[in-house]
N, CA, C, O and CB atoms as a CASP TS submission, in Angstrom:
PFRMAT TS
TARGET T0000
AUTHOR 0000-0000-0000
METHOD Language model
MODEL 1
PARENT N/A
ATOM      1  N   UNK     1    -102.485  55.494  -3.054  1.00  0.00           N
ATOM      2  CA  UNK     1    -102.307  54.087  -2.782  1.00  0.00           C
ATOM      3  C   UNK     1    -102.753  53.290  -4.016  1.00  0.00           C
ATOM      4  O   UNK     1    -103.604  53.872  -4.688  1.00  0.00           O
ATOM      5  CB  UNK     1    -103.103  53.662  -1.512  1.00  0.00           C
ATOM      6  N   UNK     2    -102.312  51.920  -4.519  1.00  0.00           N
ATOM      7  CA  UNK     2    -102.065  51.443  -5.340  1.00  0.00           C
ATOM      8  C   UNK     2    -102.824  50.183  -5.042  1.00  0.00           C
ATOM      9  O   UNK     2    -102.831  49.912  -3.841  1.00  0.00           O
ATOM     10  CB  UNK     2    -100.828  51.533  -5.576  1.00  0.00           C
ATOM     11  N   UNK     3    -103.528  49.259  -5.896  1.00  0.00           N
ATOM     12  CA  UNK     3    -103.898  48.446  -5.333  1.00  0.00           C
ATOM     13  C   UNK     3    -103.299  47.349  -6.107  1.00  0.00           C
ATOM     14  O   UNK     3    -103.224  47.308  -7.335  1.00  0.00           O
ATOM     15  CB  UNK     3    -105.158  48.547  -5.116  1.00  0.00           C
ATOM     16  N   UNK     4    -102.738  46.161  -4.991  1.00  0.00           N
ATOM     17  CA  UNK     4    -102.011  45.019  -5.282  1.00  0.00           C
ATOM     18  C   UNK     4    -102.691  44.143  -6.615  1.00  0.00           C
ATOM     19  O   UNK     4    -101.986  43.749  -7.544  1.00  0.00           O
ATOM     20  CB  UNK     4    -101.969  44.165  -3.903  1.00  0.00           C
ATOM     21  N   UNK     5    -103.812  43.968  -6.562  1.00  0.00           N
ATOM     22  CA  UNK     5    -104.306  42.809  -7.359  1.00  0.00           C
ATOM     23  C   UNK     5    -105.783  43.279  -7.668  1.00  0.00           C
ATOM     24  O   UNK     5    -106.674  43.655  -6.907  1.00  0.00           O
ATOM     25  CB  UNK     5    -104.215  41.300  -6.511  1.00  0.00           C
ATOM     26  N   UNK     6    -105.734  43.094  -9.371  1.00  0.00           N
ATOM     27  CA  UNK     6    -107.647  43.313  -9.680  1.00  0.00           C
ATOM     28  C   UNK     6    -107.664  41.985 -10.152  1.00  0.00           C
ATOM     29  O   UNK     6    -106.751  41.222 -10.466  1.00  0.00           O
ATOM     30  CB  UNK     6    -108.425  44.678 -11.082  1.00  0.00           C
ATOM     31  N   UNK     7    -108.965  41.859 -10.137  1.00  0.00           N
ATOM     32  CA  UNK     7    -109.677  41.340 -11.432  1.00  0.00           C
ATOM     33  C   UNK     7    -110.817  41.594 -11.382  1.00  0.00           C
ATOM     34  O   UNK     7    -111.392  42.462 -10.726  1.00  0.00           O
ATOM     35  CB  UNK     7    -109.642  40.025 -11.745  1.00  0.00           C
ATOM     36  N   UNK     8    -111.326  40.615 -12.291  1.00  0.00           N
ATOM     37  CA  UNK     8    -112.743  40.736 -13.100  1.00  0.00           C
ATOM     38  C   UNK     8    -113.337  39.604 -13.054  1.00  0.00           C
ATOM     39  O   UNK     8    -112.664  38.585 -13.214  1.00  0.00           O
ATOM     40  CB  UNK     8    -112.696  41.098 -14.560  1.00  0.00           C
ATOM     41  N   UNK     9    -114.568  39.532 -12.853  1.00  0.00           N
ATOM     42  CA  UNK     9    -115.820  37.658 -12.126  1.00  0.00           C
ATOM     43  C   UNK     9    -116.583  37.940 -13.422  1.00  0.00           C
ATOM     44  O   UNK     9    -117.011  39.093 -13.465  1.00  0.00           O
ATOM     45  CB  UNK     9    -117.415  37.710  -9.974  1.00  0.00           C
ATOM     46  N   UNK    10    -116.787  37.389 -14.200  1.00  0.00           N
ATOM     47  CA  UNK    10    -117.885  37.090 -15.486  1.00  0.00           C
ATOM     48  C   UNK    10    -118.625  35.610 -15.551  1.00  0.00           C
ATOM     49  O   UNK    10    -118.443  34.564 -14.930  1.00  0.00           O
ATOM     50  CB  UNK    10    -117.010  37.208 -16.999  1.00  0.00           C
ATOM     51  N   UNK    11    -119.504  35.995 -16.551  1.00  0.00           N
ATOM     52  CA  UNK    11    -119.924  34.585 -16.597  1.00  0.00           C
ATOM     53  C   UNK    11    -120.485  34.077 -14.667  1.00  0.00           C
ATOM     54  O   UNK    11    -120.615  32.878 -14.420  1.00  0.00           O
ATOM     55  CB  UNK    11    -118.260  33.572 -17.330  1.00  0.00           C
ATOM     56  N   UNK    12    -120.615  34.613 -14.095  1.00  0.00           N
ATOM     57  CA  UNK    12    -120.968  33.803 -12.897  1.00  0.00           C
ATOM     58  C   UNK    12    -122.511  32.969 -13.207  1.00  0.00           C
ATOM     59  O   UNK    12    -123.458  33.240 -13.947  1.00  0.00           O
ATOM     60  CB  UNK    12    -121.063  34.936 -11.492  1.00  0.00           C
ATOM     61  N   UNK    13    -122.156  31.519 -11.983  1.00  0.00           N
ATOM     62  CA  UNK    13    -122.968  30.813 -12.354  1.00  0.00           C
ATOM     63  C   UNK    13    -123.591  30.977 -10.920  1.00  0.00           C
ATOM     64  O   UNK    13    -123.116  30.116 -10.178  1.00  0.00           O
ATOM     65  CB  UNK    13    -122.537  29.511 -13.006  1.00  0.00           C
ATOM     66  N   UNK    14    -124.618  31.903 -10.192  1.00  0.00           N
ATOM     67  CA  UNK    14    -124.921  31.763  -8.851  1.00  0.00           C
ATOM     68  C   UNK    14    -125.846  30.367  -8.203  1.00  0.00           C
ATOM     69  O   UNK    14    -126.004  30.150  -7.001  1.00  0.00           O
ATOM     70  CB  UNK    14    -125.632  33.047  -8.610  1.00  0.00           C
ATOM     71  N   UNK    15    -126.240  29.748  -9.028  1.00  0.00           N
ATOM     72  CA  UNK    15    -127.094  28.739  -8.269  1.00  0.00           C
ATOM     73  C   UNK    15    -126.925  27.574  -9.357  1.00  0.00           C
ATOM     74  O   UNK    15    -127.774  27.210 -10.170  1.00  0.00           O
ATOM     75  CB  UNK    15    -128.826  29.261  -7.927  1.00  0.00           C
ATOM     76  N   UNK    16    -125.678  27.097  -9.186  1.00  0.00           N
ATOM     77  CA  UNK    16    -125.174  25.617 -10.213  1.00  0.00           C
ATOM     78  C   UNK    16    -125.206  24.268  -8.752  1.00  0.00           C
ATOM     79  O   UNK    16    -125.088  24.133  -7.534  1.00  0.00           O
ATOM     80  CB  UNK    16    -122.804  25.916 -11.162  1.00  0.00           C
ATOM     81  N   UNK    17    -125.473  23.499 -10.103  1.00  0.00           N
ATOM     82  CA  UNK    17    -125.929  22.168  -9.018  1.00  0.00           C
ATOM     83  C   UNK    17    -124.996  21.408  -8.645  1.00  0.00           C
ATOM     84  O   UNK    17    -124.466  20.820  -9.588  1.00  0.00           O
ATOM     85  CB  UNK    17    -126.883  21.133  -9.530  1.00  0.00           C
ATOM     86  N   UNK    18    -124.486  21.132  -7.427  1.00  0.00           N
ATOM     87  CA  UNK    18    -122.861  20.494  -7.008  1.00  0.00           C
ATOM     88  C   UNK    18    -123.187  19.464  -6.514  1.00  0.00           C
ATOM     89  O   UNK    18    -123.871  19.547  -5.494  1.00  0.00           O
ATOM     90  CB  UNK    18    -121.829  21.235  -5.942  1.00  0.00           C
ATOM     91  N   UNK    19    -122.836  18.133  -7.028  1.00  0.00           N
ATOM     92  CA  UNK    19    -123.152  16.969  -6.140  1.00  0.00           C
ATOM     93  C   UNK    19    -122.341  17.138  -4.792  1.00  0.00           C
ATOM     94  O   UNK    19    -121.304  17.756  -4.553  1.00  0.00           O
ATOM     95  CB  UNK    19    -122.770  15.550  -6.884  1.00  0.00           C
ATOM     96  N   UNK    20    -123.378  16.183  -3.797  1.00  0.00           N
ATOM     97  CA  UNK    20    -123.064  16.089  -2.498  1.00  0.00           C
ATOM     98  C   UNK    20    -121.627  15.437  -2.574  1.00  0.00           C
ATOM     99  O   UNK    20    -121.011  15.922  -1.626  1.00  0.00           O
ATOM    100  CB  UNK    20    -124.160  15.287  -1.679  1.00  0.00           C
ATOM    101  N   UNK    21    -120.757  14.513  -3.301  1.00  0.00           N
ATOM    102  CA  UNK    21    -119.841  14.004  -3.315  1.00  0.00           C
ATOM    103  C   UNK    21    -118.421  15.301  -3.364  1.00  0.00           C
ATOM    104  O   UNK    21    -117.290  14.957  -3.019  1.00  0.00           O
ATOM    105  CB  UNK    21    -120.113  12.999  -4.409  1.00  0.00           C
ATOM    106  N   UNK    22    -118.668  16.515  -3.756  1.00  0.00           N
ATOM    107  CA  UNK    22    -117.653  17.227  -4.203  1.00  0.00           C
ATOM    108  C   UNK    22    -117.507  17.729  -2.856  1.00  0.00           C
ATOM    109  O   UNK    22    -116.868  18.781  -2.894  1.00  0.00           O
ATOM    110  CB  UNK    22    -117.846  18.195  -5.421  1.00  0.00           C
ATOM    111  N   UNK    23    -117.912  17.335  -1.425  1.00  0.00           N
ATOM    112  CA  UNK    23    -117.750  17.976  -0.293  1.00  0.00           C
ATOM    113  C   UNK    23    -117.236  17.086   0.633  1.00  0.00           C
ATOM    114  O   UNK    23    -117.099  17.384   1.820  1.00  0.00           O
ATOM    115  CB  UNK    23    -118.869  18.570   0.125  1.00  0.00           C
ATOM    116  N   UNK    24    -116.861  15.706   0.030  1.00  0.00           N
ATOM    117  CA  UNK    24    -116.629  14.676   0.913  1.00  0.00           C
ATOM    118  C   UNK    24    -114.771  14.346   0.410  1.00  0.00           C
ATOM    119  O   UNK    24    -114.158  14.700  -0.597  1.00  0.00           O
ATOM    120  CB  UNK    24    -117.973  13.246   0.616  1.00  0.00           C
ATOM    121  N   UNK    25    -114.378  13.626   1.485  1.00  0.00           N
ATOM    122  CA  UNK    25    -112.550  13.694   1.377  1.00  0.00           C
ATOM    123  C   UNK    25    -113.057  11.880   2.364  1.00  0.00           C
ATOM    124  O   UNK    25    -113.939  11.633   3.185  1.00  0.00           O
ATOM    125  CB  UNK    25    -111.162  15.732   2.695  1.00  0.00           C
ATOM    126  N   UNK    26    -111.809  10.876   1.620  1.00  0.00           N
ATOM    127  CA  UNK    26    -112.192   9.853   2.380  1.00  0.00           C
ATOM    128  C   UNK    26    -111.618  10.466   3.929  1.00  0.00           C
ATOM    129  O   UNK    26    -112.128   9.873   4.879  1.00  0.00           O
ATOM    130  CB  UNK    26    -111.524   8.341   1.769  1.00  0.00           C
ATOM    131  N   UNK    27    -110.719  11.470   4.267  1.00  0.00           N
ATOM    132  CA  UNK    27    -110.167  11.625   5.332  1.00  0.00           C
ATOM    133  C   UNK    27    -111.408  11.893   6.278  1.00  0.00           C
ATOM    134  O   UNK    27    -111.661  11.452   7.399  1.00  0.00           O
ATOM    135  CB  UNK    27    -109.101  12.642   5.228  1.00  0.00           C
ATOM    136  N   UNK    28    -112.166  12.852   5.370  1.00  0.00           N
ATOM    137  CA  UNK    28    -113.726  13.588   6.331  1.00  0.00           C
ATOM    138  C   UNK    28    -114.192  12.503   6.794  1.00  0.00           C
ATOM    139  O   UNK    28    -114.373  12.372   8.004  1.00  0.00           O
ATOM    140  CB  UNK    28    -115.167  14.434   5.441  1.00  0.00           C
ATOM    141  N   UNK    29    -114.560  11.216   5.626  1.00  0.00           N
ATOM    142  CA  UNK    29    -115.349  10.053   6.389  1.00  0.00           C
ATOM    143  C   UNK    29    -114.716   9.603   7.437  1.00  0.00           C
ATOM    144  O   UNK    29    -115.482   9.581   8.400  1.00  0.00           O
ATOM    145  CB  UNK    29    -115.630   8.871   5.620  1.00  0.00           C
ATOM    146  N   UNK    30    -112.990   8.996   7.855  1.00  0.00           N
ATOM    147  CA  UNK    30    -112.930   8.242   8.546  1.00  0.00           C
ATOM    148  C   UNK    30    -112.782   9.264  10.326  1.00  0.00           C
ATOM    149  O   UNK    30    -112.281   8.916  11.395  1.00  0.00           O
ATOM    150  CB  UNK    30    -111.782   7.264   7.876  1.00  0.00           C
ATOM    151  N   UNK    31    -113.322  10.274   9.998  1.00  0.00           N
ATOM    152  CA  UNK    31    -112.708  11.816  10.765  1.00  0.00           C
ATOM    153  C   UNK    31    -113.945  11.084  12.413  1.00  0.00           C
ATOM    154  O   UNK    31    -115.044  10.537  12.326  1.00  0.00           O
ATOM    155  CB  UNK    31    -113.498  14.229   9.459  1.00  0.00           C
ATOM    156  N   UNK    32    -113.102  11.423  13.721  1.00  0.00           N
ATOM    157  CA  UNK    32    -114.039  11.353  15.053  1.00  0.00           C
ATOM    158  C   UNK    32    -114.612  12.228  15.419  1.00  0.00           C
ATOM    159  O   UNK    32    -114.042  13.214  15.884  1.00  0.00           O
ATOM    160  CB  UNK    32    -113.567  11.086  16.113  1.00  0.00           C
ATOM    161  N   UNK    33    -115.918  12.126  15.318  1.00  0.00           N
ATOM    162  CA  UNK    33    -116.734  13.525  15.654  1.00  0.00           C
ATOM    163  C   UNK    33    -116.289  13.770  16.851  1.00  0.00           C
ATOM    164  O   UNK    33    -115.944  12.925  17.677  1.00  0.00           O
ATOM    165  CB  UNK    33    -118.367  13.531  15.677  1.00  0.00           C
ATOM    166  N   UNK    34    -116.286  15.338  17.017  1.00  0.00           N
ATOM    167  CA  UNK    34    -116.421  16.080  18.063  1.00  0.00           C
ATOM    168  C   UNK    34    -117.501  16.788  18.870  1.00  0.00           C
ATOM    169  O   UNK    34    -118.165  17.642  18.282  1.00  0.00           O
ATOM    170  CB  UNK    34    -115.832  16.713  17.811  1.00  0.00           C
ATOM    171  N   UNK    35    -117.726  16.553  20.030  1.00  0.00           N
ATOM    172  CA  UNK    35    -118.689  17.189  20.765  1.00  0.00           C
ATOM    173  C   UNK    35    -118.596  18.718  20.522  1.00  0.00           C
ATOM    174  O   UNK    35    -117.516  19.189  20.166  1.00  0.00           O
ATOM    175  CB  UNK    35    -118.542  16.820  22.206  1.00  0.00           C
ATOM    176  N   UNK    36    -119.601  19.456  20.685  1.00  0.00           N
ATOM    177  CA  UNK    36    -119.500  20.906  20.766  1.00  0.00           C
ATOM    178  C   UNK    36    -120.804  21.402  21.774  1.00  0.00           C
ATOM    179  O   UNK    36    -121.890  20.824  21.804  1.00  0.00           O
ATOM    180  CB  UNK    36    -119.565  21.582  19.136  1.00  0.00           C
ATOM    181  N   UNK    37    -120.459  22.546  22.550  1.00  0.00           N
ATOM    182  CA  UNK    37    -121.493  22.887  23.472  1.00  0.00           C
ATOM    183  C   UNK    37    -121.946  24.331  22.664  1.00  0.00           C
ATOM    184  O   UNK    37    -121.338  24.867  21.738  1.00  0.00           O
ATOM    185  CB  UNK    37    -120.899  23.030  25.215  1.00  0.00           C
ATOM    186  N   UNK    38    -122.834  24.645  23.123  1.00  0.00           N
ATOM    187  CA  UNK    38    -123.847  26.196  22.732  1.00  0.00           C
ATOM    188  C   UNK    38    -122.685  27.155  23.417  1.00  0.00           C
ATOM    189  O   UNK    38    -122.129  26.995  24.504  1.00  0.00           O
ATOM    190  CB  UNK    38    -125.890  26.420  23.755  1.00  0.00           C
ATOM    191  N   UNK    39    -122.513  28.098  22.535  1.00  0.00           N
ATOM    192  CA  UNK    39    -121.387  29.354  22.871  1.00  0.00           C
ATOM    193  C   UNK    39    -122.139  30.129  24.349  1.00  0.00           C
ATOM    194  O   UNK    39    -121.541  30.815  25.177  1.00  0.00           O
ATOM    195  CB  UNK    39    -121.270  30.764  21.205  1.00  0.00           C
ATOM    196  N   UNK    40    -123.339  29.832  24.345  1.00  0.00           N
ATOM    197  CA  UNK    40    -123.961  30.513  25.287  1.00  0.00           C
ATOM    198  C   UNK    40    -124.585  29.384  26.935  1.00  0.00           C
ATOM    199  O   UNK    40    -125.410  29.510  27.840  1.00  0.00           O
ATOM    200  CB  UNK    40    -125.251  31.257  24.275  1.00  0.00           C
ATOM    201  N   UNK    41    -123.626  28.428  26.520  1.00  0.00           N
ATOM    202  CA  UNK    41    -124.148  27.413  27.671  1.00  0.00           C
ATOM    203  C   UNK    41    -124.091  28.238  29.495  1.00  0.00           C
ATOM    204  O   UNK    41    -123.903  29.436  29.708  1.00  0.00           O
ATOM    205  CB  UNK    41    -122.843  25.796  27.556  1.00  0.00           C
ATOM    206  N   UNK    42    -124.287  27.296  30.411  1.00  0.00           N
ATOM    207  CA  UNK    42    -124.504  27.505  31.529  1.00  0.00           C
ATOM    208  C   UNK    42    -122.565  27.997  32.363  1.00  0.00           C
ATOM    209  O   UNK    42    -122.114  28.839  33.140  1.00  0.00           O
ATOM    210  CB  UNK    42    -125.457  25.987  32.012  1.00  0.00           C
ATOM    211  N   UNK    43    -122.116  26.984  31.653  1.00  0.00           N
ATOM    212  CA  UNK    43    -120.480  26.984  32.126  1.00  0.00           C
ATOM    213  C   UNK    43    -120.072  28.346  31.915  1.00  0.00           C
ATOM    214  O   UNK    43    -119.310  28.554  32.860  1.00  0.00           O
ATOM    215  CB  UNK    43    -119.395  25.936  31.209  1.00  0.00           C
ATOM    216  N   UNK    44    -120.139  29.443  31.195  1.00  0.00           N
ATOM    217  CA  UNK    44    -119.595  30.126  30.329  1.00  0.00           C
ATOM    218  C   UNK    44    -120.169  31.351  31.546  1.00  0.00           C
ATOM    219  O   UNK    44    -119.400  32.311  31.485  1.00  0.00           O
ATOM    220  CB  UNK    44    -120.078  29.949  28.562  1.00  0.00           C
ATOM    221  N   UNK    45    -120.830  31.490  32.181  1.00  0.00           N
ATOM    222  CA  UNK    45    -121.341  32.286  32.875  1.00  0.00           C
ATOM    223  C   UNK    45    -120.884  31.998  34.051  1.00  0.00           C
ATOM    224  O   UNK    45    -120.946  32.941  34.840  1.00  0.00           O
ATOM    225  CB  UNK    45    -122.540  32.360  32.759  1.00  0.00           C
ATOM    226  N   UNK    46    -120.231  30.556  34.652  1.00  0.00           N
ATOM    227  CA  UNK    46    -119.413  30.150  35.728  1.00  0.00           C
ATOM    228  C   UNK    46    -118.600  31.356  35.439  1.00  0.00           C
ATOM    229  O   UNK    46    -118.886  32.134  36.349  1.00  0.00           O
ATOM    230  CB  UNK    46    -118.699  28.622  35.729  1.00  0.00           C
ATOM    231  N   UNK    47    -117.859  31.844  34.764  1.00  0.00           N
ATOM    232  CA  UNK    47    -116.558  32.356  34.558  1.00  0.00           C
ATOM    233  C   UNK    47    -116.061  33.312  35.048  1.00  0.00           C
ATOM    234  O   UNK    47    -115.607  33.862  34.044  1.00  0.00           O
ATOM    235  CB  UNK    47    -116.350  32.561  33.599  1.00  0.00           C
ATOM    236  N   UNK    48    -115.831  33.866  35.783  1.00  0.00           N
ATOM    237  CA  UNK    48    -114.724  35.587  36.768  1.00  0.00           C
ATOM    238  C   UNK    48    -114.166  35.911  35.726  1.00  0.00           C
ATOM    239  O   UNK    48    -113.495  35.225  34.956  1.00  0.00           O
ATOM    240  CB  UNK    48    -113.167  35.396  38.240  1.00  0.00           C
ATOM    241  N   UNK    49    -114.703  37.991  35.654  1.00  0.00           N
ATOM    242  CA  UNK    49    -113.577  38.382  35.084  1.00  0.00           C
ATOM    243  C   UNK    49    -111.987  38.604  35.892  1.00  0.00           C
ATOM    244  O   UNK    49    -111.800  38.912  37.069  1.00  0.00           O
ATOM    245  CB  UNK    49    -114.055  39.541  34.539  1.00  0.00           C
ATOM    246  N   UNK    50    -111.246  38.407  35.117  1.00  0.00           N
ATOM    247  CA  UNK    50    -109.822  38.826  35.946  1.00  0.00           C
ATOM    248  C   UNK    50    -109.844  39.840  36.894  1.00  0.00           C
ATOM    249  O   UNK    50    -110.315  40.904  36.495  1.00  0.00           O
ATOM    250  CB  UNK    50    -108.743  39.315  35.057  1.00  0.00           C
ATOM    251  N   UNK    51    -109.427  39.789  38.142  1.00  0.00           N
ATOM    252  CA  UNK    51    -109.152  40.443  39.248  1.00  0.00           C
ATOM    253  C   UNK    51    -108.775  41.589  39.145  1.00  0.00           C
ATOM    254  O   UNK    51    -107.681  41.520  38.583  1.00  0.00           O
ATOM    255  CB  UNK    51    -108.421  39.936  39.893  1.00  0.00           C
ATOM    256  N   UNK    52    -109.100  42.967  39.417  1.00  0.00           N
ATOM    257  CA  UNK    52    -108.389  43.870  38.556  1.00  0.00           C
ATOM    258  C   UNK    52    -107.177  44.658  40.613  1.00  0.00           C
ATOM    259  O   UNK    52    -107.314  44.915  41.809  1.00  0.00           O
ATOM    260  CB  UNK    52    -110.117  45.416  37.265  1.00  0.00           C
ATOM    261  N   UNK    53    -106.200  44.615  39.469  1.00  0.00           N
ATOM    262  CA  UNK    53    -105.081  45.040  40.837  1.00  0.00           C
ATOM    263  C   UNK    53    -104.311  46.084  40.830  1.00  0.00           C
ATOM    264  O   UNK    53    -103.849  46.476  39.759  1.00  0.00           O
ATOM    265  CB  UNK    53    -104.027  44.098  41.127  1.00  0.00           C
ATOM    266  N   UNK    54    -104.026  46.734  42.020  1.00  0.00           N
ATOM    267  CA  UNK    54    -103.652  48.313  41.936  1.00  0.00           C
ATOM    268  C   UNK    54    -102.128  47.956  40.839  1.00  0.00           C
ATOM    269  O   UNK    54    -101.432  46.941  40.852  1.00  0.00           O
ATOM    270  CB  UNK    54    -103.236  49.237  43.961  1.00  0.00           C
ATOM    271  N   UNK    55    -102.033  48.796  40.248  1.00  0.00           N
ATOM    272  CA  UNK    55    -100.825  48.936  39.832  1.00  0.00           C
ATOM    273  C   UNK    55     -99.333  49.228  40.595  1.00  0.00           C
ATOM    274  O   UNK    55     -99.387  50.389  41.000  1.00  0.00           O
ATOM    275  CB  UNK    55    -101.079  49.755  39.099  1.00  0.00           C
ATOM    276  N   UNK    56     -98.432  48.813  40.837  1.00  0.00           N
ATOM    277  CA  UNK    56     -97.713  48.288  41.484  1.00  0.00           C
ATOM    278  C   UNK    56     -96.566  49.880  41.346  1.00  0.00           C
ATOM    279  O   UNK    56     -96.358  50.459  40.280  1.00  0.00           O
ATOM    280  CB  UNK    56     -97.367  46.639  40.907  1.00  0.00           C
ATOM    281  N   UNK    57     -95.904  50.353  42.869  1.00  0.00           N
ATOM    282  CA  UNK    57     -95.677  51.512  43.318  1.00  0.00           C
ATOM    283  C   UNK    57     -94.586  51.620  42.168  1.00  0.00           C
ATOM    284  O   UNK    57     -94.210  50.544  41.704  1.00  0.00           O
ATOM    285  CB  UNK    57     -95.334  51.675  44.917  1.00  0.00           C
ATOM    286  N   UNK    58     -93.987  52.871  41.610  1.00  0.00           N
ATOM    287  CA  UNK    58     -92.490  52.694  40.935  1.00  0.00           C
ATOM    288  C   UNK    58     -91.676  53.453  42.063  1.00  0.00           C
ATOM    289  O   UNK    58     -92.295  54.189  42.832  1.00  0.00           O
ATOM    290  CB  UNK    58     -92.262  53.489  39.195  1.00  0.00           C
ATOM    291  N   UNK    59     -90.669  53.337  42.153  1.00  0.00           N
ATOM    292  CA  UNK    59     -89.585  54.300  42.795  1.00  0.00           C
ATOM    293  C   UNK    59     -88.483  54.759  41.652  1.00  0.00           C
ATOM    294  O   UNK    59     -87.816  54.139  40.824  1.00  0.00           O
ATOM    295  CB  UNK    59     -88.751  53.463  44.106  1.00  0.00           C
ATOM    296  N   UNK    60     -88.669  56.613  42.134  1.00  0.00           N
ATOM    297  CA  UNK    60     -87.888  57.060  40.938  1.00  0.00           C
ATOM    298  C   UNK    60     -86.460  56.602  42.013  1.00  0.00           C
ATOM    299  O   UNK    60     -86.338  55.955  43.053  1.00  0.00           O
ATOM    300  CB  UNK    60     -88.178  59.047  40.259  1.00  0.00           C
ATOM    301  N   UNK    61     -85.338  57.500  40.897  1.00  0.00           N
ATOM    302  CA  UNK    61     -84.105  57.334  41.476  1.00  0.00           C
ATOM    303  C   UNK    61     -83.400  58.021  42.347  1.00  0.00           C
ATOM    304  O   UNK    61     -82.349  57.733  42.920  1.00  0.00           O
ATOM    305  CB  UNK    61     -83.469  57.257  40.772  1.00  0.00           C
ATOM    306  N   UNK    62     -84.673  59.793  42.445  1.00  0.00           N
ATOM    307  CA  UNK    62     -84.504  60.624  43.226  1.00  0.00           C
ATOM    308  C   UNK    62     -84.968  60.289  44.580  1.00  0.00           C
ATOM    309  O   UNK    62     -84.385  60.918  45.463  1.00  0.00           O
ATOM    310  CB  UNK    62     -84.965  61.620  42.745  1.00  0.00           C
ATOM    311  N   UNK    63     -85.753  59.566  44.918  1.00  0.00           N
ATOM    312  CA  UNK    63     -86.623  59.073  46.152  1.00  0.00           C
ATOM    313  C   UNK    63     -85.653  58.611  47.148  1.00  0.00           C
ATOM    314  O   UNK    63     -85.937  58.833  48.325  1.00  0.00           O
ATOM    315  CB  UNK    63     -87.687  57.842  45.802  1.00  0.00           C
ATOM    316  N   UNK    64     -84.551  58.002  46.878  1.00  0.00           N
ATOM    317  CA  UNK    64     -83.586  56.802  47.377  1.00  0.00           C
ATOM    318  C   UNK    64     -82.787  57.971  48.679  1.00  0.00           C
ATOM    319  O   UNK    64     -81.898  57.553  49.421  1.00  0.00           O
ATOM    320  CB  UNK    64     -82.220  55.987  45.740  1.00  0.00           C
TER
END
């Protein structure tokens, strides 16, 4: 097997100083926050697993 694409990372700069501005888009500012709940809230445990159901009879063609 062959591999599609190399390269090579030099020169890395691991801890360069990025102003807070290079993370902002005027779109982000005018953006409506969204609520978010804990992945592990109370609701989430409301939840049923799916019903589990016999699998449904086949009839061959010899049966008939």
């Amino acid at each position: 097997m062959r591999l599609r694409h190399q390269m090579e990372l030099t020169n890395w700069k691991l801890d360069p100083v990025v102003p807070v501005a290079a993370f902002a888009t005027a779109k982000a500012a005018t953006a409506v926050a969204m609520a978010f709940s804990h992945p592990d809230a109370k609701a989430a445990a409301a939840l049923k697993p799916p019903a589990i159901r016999k699998p449904a009879k086949v009839q061959s063609a010899n049966s008939q």
